[in-house]
C-alpha positions, 0 to 999 in steps of 0.5 A: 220725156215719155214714160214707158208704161210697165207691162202686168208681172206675170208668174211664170212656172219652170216647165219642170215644175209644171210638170211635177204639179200636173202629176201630182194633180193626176195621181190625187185625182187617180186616187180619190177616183179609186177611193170612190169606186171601191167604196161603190163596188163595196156598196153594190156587193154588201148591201144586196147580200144583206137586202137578200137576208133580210127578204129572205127572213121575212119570206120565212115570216110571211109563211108562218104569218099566212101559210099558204096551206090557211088556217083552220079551226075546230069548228064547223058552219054547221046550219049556219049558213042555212040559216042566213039565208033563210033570215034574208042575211045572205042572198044567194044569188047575189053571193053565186055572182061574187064568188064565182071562182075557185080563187075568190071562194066558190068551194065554200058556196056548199055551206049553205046547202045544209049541216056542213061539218067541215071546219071553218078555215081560212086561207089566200083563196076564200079570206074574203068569203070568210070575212062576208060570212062572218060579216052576215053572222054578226049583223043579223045575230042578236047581240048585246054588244050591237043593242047596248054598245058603241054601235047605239052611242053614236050620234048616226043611224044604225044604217049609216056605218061600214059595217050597216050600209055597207052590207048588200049581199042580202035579200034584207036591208042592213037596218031590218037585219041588225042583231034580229035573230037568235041565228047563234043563241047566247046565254046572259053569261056567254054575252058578256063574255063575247062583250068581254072578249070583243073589247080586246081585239082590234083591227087595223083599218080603224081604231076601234075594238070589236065591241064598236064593229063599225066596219066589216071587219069588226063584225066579222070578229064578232059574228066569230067571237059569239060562235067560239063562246056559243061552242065553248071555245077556251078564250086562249083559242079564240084569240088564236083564231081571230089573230089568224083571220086578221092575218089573212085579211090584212096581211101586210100589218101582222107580217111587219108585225111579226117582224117587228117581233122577231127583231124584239127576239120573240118569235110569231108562233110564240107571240101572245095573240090577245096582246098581238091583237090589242090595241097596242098593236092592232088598231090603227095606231099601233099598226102604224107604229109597227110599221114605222119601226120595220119600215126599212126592212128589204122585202116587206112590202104591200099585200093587201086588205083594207075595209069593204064588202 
């Protein structure tokens, strides 16, 4: 007798169930499309208006951090630049080659001409002769911060650091410049002040004071620090002035800096500079730190400013 084999079972669905499942499914799907879309359009209308605030605060920043308008301070070059090129800290020519230009500090070349009485400022435009000029003043003074500091305590030749070898804008090689001339004469007292002063202000391409000005930014600072203590600045005063240099030289770090201050609840202008420039702040690692701490903030982004003649 033959068998008939049995076909599969099969699930069949009322068509009016069929319907209501297939509704059903559209009006989940309708819904969490919806859901996904508001949530987008929600997204897309807040989050550019709190990224428009936020650059905004930091614009407002920006301009108290480096005002377009610079910085100036109450002194003058005086002969000083009269005096570095005749020491063979500047040459001339080669200084006319690389500030040829209203934007990179030609308007300052008249400082070499003689007693120039107009105070020494710094702004976005001549931030890079400032820091060469200063950069000369504090290689070739005589200092006891560059014959008995960090500078003679390393296992290098004097010739072979940022600061030294890097310097090619004089008639002079770097070695037969280093701290050579009383370009700025200081007292045993005043010298241990600059010393004093130098080993509290960082910079942020390194992570060493100005007391060890391996780089040319750190003997900029302190070609400025033996010029403020030789004029009788106040310390307060001094600090003020070389947080302002830095701002102008690196001014991503002490915008984000002053932002980082400003979420702390105290305000740049209200900032202790001598704390701003330690090395909690300053220095390499302080910067980082900062940065790390304001780096999701919208609007901050690169300006600029690292070591190099």
């Amino acid at each position: 007798m033959t068998q008939r084999k049995k076909k599969p079972a099969s699930l069949t669905l009322p068509i009016w169930l069929f319907v209501l499942l297939l509704l059903n499914a559209g009006a989940s799907g309708a819904l969490v499309e919806y859901y996904l879309v508001s949530q987008k359009l929600k997204t897309t209308t807040e989050q550019p208006a709190e990224n428009q605030v936020s650059q905004d605060v930091v614009k407002t920043v920006a301009q108290k951090v480096i005002p377009p308008s610079g910085y100036k301070t109450s002194l003058s070059w005086g002969d000083i630049g009269k005096k570095l090129v005749e020491v063979g800290a500047i040459d001339l020519a080669k200084y006319e080659q690389s500030f040829n230009a209203n934007t990179n500090g030609k308007q300052e070349m008249d400082i070499f001409s003689g007693n120039e009485s107009r105070p020494i400022e710094i702004n976005e435009n001549n931030s890079h002769f400032v820091v060469n000029t200063l950069w000369a003043l504090g290689l070739v003074n005589k200092s006891k911060v560059l014959d008995e500091g960090p500078m003679r305590e390393q296992d290098v030749p004097i010739e072979n650091f940022a600061s030294t070898g890097g310097w090619t804008l004089g008639s002079k090689t770097a070695k037969a410049l280093y701290s050579s001339q009383e370009i700025i004469p200081l007292s045993d007292d005043q010298q241990e002040q600059v010393r004093r002063i130098a080993e509290n202000v960082y910079r942020p391409c390194c992570g060493n004071s100005v007391a060890f000005p391996d780089c040319n930014h750190g003997m900029a600072a302190l070609g400025y620090i033996e010029l403020a203590v030789s004029s009788g600045l106040s310390e307060e005063q001094i600090y003020k002035d070389l947080l302002a240099f830095n701002s102008y030289w690196f001014p991503t770090t002490y915008v984000e800096m002053a932002v980082y201050f400003s979420q702390q609840g105290t305000e740049w202008e209200k900032v202790d500079p001598k704390l701003a420039l330690s090395n909690e702040y300053s220095s390499a690692q302080g910067a980082q730190k900062v940065h790390q701490a304001v780096a999701n903030v919208p609007g901050i982004k690169s300006q600029g400013g690292s070591c190099g003649a």
